[in-house]
C-alpha positions as CSV (number, residue, x, y, z in Angstrom):
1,X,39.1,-38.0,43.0
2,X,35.7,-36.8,41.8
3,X,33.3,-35.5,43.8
4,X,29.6,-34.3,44.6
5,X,27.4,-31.9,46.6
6,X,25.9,-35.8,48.0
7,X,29.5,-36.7,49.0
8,X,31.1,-35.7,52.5
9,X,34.6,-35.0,52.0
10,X,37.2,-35.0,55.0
11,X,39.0,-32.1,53.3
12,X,37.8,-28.7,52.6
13,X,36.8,-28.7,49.1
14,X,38.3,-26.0,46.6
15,X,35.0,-23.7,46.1
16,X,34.2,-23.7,49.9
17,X,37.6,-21.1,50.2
18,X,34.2,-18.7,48.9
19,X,31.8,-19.7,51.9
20,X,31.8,-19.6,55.7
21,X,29.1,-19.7,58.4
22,X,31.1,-17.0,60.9
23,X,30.3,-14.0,58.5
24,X,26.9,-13.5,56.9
25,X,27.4,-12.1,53.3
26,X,25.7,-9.0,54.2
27,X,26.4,-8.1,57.4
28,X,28.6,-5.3,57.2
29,X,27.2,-3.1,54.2
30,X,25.6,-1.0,56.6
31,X,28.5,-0.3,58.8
32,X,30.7,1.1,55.9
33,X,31.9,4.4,55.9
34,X,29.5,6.7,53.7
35,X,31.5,7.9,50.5
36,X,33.9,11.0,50.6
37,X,34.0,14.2,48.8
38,X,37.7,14.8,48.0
39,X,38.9,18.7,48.6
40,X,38.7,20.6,45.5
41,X,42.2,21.9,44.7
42,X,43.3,18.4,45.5
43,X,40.8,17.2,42.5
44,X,42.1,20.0,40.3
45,X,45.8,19.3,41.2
46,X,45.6,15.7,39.9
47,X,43.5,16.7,37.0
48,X,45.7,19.2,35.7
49,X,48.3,16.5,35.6
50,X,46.3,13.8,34.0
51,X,45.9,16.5,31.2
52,X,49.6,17.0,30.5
53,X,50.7,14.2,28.1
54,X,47.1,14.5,26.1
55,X,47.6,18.6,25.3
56,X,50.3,20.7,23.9
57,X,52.4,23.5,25.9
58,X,50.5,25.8,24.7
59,X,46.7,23.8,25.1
60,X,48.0,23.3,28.8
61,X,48.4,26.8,29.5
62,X,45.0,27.2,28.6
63,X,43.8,24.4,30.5
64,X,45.6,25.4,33.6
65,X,43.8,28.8,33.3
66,X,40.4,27.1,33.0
67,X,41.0,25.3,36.1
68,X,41.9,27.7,38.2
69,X,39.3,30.3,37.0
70,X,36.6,27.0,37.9
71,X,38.3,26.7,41.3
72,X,38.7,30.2,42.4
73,X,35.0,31.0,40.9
74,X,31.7,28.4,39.9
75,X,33.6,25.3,40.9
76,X,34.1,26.6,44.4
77,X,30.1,26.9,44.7
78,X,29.5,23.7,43.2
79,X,31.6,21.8,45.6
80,X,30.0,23.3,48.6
81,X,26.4,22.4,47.1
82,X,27.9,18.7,46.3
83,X,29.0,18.9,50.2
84,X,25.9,19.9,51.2
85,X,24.2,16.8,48.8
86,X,26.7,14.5,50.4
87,X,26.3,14.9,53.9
88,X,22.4,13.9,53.4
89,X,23.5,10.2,52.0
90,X,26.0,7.6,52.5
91,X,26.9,7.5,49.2
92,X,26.6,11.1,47.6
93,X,27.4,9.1,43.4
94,X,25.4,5.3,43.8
95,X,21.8,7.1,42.2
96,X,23.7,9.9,39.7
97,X,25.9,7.0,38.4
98,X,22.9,4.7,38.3
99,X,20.8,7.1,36.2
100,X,23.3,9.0,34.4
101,X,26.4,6.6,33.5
102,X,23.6,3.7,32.5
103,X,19.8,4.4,32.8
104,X,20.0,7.2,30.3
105,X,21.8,5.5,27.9
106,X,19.8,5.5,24.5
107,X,21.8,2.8,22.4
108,X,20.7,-0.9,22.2
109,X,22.5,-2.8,25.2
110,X,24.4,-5.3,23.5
111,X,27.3,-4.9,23.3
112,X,28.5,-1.7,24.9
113,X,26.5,-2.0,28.0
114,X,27.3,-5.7,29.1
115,X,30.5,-7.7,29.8
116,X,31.2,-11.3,28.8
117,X,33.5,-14.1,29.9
118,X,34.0,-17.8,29.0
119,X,34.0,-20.7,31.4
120,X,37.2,-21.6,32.2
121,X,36.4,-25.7,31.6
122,X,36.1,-24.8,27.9
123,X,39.4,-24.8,27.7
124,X,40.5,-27.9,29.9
125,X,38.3,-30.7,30.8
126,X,35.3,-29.6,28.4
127,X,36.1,-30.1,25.1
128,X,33.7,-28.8,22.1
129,X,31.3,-31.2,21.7
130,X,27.4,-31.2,20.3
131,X,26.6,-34.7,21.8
132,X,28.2,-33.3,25.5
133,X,26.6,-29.7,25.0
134,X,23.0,-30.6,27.4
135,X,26.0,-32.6,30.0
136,X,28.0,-29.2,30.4
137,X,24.6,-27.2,30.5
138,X,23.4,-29.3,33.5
139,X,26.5,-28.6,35.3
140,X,27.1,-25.1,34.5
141,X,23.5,-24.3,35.6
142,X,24.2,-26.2,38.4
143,X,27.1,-23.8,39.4
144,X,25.0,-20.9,38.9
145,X,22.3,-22.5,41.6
146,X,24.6,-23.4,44.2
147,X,25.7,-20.0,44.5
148,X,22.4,-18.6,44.3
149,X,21.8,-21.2,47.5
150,X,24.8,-19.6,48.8
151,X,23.6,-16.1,48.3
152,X,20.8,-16.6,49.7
153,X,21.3,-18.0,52.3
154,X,24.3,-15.4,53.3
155,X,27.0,-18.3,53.3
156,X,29.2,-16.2,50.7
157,X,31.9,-14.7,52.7
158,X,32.1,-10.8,53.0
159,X,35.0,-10.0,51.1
160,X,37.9,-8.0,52.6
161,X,41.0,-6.1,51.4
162,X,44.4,-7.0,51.6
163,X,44.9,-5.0,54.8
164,X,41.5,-6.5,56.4
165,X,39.1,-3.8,55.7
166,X,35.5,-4.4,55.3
167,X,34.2,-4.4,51.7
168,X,30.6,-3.6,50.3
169,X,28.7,-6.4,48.9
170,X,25.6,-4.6,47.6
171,X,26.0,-5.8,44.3
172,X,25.8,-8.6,44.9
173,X,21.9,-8.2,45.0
174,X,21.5,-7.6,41.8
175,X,23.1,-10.4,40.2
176,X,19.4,-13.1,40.2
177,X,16.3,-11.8,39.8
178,X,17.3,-8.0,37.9
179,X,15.5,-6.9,35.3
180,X,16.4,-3.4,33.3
181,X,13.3,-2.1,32.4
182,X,13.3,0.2,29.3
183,X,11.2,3.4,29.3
184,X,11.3,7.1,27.4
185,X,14.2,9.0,27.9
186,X,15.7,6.8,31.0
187,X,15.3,3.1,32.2
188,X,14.8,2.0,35.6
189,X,15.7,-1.0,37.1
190,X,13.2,-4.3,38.6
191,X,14.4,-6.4,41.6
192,X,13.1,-8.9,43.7
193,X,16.3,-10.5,44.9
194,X,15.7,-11.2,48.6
195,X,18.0,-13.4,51.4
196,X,15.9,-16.3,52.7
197,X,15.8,-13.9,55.9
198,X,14.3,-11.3,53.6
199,X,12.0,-13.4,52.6
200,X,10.7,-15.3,49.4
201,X,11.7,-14.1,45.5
202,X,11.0,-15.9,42.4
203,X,13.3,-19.4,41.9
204,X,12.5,-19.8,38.1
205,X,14.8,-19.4,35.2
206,X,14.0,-18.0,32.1
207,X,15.1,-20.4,29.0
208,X,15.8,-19.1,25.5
209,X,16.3,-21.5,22.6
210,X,15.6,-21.3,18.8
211,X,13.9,-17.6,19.1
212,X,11.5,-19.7,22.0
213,X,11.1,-18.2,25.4
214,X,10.7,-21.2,28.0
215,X,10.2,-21.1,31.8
216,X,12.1,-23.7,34.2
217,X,11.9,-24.2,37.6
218,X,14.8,-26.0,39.3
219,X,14.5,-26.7,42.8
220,X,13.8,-29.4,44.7
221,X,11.0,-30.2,47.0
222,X,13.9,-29.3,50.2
223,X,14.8,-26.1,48.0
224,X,17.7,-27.6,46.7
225,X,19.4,-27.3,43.0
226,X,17.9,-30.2,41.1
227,X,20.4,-32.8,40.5
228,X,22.2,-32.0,37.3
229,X,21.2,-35.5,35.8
230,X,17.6,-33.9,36.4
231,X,18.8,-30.5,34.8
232,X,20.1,-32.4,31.8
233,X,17.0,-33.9,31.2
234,X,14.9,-30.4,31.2
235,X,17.3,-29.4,28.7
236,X,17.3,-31.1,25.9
237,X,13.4,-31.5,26.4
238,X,13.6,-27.5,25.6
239,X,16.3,-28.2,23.0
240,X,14.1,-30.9,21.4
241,X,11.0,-29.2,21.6
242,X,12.6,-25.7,20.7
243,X,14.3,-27.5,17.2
244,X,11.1,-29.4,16.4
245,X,8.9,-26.7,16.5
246,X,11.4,-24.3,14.3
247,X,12.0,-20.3,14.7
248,X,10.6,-19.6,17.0
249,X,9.3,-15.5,17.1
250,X,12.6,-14.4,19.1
251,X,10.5,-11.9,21.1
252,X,14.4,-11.4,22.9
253,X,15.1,-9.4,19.5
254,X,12.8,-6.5,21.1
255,X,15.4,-6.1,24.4
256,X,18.2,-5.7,21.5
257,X,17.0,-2.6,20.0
258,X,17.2,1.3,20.8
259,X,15.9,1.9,24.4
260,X,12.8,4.1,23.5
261,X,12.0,1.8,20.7
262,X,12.1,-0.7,23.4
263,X,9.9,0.7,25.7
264,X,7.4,1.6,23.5
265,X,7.1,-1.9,21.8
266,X,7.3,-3.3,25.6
267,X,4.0,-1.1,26.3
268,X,2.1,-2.3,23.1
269,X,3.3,-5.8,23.5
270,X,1.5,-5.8,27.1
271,X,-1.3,-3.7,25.9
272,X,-2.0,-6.9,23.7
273,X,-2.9,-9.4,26.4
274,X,-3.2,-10.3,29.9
275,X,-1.2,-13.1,29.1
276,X,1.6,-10.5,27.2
277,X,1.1,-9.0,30.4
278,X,2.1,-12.0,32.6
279,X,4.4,-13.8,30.7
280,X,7.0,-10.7,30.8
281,X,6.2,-10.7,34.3
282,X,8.2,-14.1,34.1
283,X,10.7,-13.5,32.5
284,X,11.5,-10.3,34.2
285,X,11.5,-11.4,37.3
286,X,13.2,-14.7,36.8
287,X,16.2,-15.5,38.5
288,X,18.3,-15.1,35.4
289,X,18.4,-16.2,31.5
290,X,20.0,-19.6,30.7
291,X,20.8,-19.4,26.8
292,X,20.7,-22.6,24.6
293,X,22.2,-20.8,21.8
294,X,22.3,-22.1,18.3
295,X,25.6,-21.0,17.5
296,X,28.9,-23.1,17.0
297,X,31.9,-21.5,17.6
298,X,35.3,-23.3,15.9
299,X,37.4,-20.9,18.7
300,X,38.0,-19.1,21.6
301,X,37.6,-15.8,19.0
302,X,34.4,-16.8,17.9
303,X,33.3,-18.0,21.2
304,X,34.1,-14.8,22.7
305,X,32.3,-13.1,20.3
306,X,29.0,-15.1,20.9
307,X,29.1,-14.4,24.7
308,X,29.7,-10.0,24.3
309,X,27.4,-9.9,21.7
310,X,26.0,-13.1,19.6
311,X,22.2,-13.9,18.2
312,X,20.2,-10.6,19.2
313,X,17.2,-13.1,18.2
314,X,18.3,-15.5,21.5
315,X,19.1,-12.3,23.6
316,X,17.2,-10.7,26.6
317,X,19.7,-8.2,26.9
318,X,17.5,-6.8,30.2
319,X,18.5,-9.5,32.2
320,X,21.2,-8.8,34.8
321,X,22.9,-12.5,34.2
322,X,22.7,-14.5,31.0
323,X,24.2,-17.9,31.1
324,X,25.1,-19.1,27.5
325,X,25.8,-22.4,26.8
326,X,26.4,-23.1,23.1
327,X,25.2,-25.8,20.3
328,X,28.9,-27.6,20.8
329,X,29.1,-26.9,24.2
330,X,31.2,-23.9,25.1
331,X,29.7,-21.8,28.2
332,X,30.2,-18.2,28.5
333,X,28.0,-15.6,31.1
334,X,27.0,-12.2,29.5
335,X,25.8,-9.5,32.1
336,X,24.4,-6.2,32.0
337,X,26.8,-3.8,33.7
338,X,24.5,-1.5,35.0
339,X,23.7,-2.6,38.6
340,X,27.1,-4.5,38.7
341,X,30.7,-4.3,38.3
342,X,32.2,-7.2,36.0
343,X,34.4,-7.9,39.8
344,X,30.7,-9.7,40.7
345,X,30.7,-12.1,37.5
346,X,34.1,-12.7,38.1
347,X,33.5,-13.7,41.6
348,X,30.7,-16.0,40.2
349,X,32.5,-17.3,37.9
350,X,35.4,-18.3,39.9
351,X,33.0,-20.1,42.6
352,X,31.7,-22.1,39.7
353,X,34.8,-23.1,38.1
354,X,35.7,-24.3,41.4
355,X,32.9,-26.5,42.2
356,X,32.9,-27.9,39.4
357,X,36.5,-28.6,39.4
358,X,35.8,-30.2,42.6
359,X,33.5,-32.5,40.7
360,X,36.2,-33.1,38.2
361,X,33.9,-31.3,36.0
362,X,31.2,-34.4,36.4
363,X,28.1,-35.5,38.4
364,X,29.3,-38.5,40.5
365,X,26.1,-38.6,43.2
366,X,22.6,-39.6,42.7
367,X,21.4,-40.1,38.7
368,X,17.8,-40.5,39.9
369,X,15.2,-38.6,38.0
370,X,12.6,-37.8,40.3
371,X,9.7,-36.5,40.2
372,X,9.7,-32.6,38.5
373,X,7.5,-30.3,36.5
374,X,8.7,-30.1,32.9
375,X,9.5,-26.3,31.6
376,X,6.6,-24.6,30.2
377,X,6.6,-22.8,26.5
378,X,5.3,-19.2,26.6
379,X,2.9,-18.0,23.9
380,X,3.3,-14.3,23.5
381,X,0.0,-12.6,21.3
382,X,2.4,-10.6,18.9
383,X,0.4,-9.0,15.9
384,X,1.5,-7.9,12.5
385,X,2.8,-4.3,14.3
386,X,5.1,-6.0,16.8
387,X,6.6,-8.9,13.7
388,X,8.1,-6.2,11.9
389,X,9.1,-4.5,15.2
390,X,11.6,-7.7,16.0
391,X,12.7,-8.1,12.6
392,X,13.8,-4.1,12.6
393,X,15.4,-4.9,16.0
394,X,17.2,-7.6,14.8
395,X,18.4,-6.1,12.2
396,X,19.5,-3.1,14.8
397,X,20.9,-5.2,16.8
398,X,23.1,-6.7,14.5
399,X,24.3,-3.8,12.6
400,X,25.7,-2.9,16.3
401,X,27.2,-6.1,17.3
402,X,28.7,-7.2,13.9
403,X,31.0,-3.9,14.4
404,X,32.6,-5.1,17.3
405,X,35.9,-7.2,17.3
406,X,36.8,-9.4,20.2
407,X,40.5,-11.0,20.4
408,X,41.7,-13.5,22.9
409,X,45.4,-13.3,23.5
410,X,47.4,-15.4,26.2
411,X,51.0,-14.2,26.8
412,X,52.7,-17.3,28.0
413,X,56.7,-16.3,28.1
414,X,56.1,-15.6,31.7
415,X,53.6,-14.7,34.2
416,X,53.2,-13.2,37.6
417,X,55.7,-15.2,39.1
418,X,58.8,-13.8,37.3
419,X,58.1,-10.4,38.2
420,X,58.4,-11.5,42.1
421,X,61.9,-11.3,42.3
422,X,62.2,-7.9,41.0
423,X,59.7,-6.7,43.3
424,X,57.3,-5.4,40.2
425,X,53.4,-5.2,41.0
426,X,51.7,-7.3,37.6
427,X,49.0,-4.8,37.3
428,X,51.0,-2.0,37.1
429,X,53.7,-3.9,35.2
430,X,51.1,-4.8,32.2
431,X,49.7,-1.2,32.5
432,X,52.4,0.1,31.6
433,X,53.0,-3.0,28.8
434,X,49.9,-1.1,27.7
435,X,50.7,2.5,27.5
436,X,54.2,1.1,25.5
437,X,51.8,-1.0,23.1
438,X,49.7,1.4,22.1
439,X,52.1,4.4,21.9
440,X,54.2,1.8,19.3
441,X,51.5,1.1,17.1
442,X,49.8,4.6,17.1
443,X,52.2,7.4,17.8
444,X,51.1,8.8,20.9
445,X,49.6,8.4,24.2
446,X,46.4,7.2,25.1
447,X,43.6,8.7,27.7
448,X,43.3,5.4,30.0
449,X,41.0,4.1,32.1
450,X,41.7,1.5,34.9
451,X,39.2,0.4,37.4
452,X,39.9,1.4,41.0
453,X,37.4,-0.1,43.2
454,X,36.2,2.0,46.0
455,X,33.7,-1.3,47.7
456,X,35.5,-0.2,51.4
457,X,32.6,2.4,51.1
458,X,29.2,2.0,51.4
459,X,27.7,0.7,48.4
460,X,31.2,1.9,46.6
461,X,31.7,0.8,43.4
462,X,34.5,2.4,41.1
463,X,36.8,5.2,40.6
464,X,39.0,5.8,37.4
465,X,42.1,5.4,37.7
466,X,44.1,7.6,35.1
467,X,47.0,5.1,33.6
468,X,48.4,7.3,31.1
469,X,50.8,10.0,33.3
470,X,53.8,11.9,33.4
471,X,56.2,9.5,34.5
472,X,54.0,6.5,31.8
473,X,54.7,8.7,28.7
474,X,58.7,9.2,30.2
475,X,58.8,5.7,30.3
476,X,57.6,4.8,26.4
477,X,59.5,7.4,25.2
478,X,62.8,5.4,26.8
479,X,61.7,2.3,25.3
480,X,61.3,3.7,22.3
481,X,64.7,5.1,22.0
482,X,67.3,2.6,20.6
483,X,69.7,5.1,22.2
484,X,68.7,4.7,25.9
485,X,70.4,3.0,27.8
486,X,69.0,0.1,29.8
487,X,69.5,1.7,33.3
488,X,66.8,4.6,32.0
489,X,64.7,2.6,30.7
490,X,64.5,0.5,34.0
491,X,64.6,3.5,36.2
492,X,61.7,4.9,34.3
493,X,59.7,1.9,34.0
494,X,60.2,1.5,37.9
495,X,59.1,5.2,38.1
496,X,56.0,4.5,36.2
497,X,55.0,1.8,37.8
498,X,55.5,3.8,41.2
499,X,53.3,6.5,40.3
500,X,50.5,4.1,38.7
501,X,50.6,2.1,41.9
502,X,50.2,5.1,44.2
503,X,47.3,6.8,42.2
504,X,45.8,3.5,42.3
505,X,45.9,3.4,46.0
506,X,43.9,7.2,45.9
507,X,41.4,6.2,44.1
508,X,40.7,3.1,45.8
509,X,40.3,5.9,48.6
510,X,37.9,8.0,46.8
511,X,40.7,10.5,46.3
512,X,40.5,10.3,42.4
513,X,39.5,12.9,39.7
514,X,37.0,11.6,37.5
515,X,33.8,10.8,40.2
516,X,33.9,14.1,42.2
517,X,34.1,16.3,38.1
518,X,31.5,13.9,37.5
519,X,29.7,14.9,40.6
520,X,30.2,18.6,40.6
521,X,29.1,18.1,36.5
522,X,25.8,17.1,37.7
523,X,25.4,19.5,40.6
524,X,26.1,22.6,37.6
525,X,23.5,20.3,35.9
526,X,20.5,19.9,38.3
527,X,21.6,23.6,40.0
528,X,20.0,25.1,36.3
529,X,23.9,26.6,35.7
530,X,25.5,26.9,32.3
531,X,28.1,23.8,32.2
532,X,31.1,25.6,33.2
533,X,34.5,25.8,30.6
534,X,36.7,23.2,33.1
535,X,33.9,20.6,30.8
536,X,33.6,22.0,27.5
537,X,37.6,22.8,27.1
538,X,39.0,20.1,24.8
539,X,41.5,18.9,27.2
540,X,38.7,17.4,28.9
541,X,37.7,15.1,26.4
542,X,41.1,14.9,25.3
543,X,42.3,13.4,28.6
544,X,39.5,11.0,28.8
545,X,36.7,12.5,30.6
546,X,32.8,12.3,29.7
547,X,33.6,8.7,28.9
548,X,36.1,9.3,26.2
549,X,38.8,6.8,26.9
550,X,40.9,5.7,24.4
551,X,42.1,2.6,26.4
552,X,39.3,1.0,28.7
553,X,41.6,-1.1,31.0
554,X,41.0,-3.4,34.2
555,X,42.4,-6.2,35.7
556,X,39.7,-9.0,36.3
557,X,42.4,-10.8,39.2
558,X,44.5,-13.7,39.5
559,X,42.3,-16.7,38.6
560,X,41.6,-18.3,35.4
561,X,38.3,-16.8,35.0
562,X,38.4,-13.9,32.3
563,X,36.5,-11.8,30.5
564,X,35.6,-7.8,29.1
565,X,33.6,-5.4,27.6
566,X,33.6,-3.6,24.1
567,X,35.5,-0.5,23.8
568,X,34.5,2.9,25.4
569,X,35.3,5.0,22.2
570,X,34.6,4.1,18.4
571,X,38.4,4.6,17.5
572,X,39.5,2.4,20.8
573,X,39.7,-0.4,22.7
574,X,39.1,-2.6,25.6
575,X,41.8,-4.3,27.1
576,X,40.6,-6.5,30.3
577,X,43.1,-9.4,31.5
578,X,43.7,-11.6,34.5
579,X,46.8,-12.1,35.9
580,X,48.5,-16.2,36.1
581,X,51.8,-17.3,37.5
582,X,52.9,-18.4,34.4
583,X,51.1,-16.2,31.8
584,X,48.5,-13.3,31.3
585,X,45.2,-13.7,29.4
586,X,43.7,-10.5,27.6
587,X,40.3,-10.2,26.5
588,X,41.2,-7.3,23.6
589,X,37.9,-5.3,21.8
590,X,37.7,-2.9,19.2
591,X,35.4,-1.9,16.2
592,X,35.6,-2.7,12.5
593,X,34.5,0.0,11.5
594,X,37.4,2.0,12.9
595,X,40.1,3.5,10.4
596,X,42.3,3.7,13.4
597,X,42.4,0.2,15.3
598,X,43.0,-2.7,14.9
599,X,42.8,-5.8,17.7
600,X,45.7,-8.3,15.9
601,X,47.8,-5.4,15.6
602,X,47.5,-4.2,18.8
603,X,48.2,-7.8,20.5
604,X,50.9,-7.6,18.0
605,X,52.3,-4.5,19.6
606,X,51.6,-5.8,23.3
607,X,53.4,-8.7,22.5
608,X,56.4,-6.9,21.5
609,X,56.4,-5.3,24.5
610,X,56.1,-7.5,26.9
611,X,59.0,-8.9,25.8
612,X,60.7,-5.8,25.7
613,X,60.3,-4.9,29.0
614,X,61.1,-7.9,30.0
615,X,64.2,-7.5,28.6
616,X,64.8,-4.7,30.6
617,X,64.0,-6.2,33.8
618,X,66.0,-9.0,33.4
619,X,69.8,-7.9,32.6
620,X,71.5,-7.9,35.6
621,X,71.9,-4.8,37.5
622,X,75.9,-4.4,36.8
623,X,75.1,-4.4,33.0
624,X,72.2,-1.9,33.1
């Protein structure tokens, strides 16, 4: 039966599982537990291990001499001044990992700096379709509205963990109205997000079409989401207008290119005109971009592709949120990861797909057109100077994005729900699916990173978790030994899987390695001390640190919403999936212009072994 937001249904309705009135959304960021500093020879311990299946005997040795020379002498100094740093915040990383991880990053934005992910209706009850294309648009910025509304007015339920404990929901305020602002030598960011207790923010959308920037407002005089009938109609007035007039100038090419290019083209373009001056002052503070992008993608591949990086000319690769919504009609959000985690867009994402599933992916109440301002064009004053400035940033921006490679890849022999009976966690399970996978196809281990989310802190966001171990590399090593028997292979796999699922459970703690060497990295850093050995040794890099992970890896949950980012590493990839009953989706990236991977043979290899370790798991006990 479809539904509306007009009807009033006796049964609670799929997307309201997301809202309550009990709980505000916000309620109990300030009542988390401020971040911990984990002890040092703990840190060094777990490090030291992480290192072994990267480094030889004889490079291990080494290492281990490094590290305990670092513990016994500087490190022990710079983990007392990181304590002392700590104990004057609740969260001793949120600013360093703000400004360091992100806001310093040089490169142009798309497309190692943002995620993507399709709508999941592309695949079911929205087919490709140019004539549809302004019909799906209305609805999925509709779903982007209603949980704005929710937001706003804290009906989004707090999240929790398994075991009840309260999670942070900071980031969640700076998913509308975030703007990265570019500047020399380190960005900042601009937010005017606000919860209607809070007090007013900006409710207009930013529009970009044909190289036009447009601004949109859509709200209703109660300061409810305009029907999507009423959305429908705003859009193809900007598609219309936006084709008739031609090219537009694609100003968005500017947010595409090198960050101190960027910044200073952004202070020339305002030094132009007041009117430069104001209409940036829209878009940057605009709730979020909606995209009517040109493009036409034949497949998921293609469509993929489009969402992580696309037309740099129909970019503004600032903005927090972009919501893309293709020529034929396939939607997919882009964000910028740095005051986010891709957890928030899948959250998003999910509520959407819901809602609209809810509606049967249709508007059944009111088609009235009421009353509405129409969007409004902006006229930039752009002279000769700041012309060939987007054409070089396009033309930067595209030599960036045409590198990367973006694979799809649903595994559909089985799913979550066959690894129940053997009592097998699935993220741990295709972990390890990965470590086998890449180890077939390239010889050797690879320095992995999983997401561990550390949210039961205040303002917490991640921790690494390190997948490639001991007990990981034991396991491969089985599997790839036609003369193991089966009852190795499945003790080691068990024993993998073991160790995987308790590190993840330490990091979720704060008890990892990667965010207190980051920290004490910085502390050396801003102390004025020469970086100590423990960072410049080549098992460092080796195992992964200083963002040099061969794998980039996370789970984005057990909902049909998916989505990733581009690799970490030029001679990687990025391997983000979510986890079904009946199959696993993975969102696989990788660079062209890498000698060394390859995304079709690595799904290749994945493939393989998910079937091979399925093998495993399934022969009875008495025969293994």
């Amino acid at each position: 039966m479809s539904v509306s937001a007009d009807s009033s249904m006796p049964k609670k309705l799929e997307h309201e599982t997301y809202l309550g009135t009990d709980e505000k959304t916000f309620q109990y960021d300030d009542d988390l537990p401020s971040l911990p500093v984990p002890p040092l020879h703990q840190t060094m311990e777990r490090y030291l291990r992480s290192v072994r299946p990267h480094v030889t005997p004889e490079e291990y040795e080494t290492t281990r001499d490094i590290v305990t020379k670092f513990e016994t002498g500087i490190g022990r100094e710079l983990h007392q001044k990181l304590l002392s740093h700590a104990a004057a915040k609740r969260n001793w990383l949120e600013d360093w990992w703000l400004h360091h991880a992100y806001l310093t990053y040089r490169e142009p934005l798309l497309p190692t700096m943002n995620t993507a992910g399709p709508h999941p209706l592309n695949s079911t009850l929205w087919k490709p379709s140019v004539e549809k294309a302004p019909t799906y648009g209305s609805l999925y910025l509709y779903g982007f509205l209603d949980f704005n509304l929710a937001l706003r007015e804290q009906r989004i339920k707090p999240h929790k963990s398994k075991d009840g404990k309260k999670m942070s929901m900071d980031q969640f305020r700076y998913v509308f109205n975030c703007s990265r602002i570019p500047g020399q030598d380190a960005d900042s960011l601009s937010f005017s997000w606000k919860t209607n207790e809070e007090g007013e923010c900006p409710l207009h959308l930013a529009v970009l079409c044909h190289g036009h920037i447009w601004t949109m407002y859509p709200w209703d005089h109660e300061g409810k989401p305009l029907r999507p009938p009423e959305l429908e109609v705003q859009i193809r007035y900007i598609r219309e207008q936006s084709d008739a007039l031609g090219t537009g100038p694609s100003l968005a090419a500017l947010t595409c290119d090198k960050r101190d290019s960027w910044a200073k083209n952004r202070d020339w373009l305002k030094s132009l005109s007041v009117t430069n001056m104001k209409n940036l002052e829209l878009v940057e503070s605009a709730m979020f971009v909606f995209v009517l992008d040109n493009s036409q993608p034949m497949d998921d591949k293609e469509m993929l592709w489009e969402g992580l990086c696309g037309d740099t000319s129909n970019r503004w690769a600032d903005k927090s949120l972009s919501a893309i919504m293709t020529r034929n009609g396939y939607g997919v959000m882009n964000n910028d990861h740095t005051p986010y985690d891709a957890m928030v867009s899948v959250i998003i994402g999910h509520y959407q797909h819901l809602l609209l599933l809810d509606m049967n992916g249709e508007w059944t109440g009111s088609r009235e057109i009421r009353p509405f301002p129409m969007p409004t064009r902006l006229h930039f004053d752009l002279d000769h100077k700041l012309f060939a400035a987007i054409d070089n940033a396009r033309h930067i921006g595209m030599n960036y994005t045409k590198k990367t490679s973006v694979v799809p890849f649903t595994f559909s022999e089985y799913g979550r729900d066959s690894l129940r009976p053997h009592k097998l966690h699935p993220d741990s399970y295709i972990q390890m699916a990965l470590q086998l996978a890449y180890t077939r196809l390239h010889g050797r281990p690879a320095p992995t990173y999983e997401t561990a989310t550390t949210r039961q802190f205040h303002h917490g966001r991640t921790e690494t978790t390190r997948s490639a171990s001991v007990e990981s590399v034991e396991f491969v090593q089985a599997m790839l030994n036609h003369k193991a028997k089966n009852s190795e292979k499945h003790r080691k796999l068990v024993a993998a899987m073991n160790s995987h699922n308790e590190q993840m459970t330490e990091c979720q703690m704060c008890q990892g390695v990667d965010r207190h060497l980051f920290g004490l990295f910085i502390t050396a850093l801003e102390s004025g001390f020469k970086i100590p050995e423990i960072f410049t040794d080549p098992a460092y890099a080796k195992s992964g640190g200083g963002g040099n992970y061969v794998l980039s890896t996370s789970t984005v949950g057990y909902t049909p919403v998916y989505g990733g980012v581009s690799a970490m590493v030029h001679d990687g990839y990025g391997v983000f999936y979510t986890i079904l009953p009946s199959s696993f989706k993975f969102f696989v990236t990788s660079f062209h212009t890498s000698s060394e991977t390859n995304g079709e043979a690595f799904i290749s290899a994945l493939d393989t072994s998910m079937r091979d370790m399925y093998t495993v798991i399934s022969l009875p006990q008495s025969n293994l």
